[in-house]
C-alpha positions in Angstrom: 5.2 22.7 -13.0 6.5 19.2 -12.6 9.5 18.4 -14.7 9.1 14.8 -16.1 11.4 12.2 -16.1 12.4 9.7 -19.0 10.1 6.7 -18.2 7.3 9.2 -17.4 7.8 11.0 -20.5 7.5 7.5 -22.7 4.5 6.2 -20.7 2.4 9.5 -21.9 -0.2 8.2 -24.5 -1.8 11.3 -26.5 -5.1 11.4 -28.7 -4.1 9.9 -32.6 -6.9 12.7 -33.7 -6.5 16.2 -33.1 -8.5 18.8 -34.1 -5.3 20.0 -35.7 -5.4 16.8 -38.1 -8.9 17.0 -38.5 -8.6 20.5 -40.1 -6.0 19.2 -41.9 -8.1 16.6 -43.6 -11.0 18.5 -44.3 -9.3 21.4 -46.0 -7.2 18.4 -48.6 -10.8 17.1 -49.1 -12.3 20.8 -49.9 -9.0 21.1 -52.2 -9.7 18.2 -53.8 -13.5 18.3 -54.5 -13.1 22.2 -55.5 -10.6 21.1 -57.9 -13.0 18.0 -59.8 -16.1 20.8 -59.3 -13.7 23.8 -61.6 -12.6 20.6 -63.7 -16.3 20.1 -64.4 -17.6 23.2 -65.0 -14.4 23.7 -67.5 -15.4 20.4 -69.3 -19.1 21.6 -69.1 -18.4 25.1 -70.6 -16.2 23.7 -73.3 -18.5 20.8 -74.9 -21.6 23.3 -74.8 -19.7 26.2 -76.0 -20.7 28.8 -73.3 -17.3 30.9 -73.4 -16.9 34.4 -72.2 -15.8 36.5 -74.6 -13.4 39.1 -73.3 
């Protein structure tokens, strides 16, 4: 393997989406709508009152 010098080192231009970031993304957006779907359902179960009774 070929050890790079500095100017070669700054001239290497990379991807700005990885799959790395993408699976980043996607689980904050599964976070997010699980969070406004258990939000709902709370809200739901509370105005119809459909409890569990433990």
């Amino acid at each position: 393997m070929k050890k790079l010098n500095e100017n070669e080192m700054k001239s290497i231009k990379a991807g700005g989406i990885s799959g790395s970031l993408l699976s980043a993304l996607w689980k904050g957006l599964n976070i997010f709508l699980d969070t406004g779907r258990y939000i709902g359902s709370s809200i739901r179960r509370l105005t119809t009152k459909n409890l569990c009774n433990f």
